[in-house]
C-alpha positions in Angstrom: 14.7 -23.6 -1.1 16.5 -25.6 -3.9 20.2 -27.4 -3.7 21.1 -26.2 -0.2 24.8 -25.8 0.7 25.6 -25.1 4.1 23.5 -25.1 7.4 24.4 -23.9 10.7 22.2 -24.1 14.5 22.1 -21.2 16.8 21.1 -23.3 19.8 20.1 -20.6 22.1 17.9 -18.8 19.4 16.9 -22.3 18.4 17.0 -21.8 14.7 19.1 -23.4 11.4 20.5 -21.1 8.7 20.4 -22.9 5.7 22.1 -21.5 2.4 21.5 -22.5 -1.2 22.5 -21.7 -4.3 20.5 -18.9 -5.3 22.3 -17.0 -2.9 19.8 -17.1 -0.3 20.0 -18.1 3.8 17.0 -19.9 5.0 15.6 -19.3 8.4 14.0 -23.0 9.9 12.6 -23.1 13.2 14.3 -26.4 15.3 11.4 -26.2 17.5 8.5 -26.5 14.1 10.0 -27.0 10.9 6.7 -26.1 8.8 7.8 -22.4 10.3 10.7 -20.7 7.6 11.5 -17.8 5.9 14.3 -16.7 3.5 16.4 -14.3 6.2 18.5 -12.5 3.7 19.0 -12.5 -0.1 22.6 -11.6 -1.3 24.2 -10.8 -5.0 26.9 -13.3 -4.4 27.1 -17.0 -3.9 27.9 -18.1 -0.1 30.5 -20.3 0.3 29.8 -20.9 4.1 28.0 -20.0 7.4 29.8 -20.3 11.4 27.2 -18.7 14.3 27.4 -17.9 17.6 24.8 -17.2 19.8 24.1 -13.6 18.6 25.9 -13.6 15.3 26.4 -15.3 11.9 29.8 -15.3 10.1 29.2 -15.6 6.3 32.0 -16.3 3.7 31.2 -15.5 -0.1 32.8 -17.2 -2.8 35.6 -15.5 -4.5 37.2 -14.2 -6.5 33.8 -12.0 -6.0 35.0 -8.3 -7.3 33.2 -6.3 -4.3 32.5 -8.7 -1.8 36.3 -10.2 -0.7 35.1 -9.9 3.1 33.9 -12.3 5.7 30.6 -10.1 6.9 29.2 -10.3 10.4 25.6 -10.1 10.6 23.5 -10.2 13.6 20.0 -11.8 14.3 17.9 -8.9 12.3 20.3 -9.8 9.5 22.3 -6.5 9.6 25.6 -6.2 8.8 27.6 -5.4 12.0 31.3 -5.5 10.1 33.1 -6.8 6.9 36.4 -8.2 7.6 37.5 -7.0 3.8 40.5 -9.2 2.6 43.6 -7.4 0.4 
């Protein structure tokens, strides 16, 4: 993980999503931080992260031509909805 951006906990999954700028989210245990993996690799830069216990709200950057949406993803990192913007 190089020049990370944003970071978000998901205290009752007890993990940190961290995002950098090779469009990446990092998955960091808070329990054993030697324990990570890269979650989900996208083909746009992520501006920011919110969570809830069961799902991640991720903002790209825009003006991104195919990805003006905020996208809902749960804990497998599957994308539940995309709120797409006009």
């Amino acid at each position: 993980m190089t020049v990370p951006c944003d970071m978000v906990v998901c205290h009752s999954g007890r993990q940190l999503y961290i995002t950098d700028r090779h469009n990446c989210i990092w998955r960091v245990s808070a329990d054993d931080h030697s324990q990570y993996d890269k979650w989900l690799q996208t083909e746009y830069t992520i501006r920011s992260l919110s969570v809830t216990s069961q799902r991640l709200l991720l903002t790209p950057c825009f003006p991104c031509r195919d990805t003006r949406a905020l996208l809902r993803l749960d804990i497998q990192a599957e994308i539940l909805c995309a709120l797409q913007f006009a």
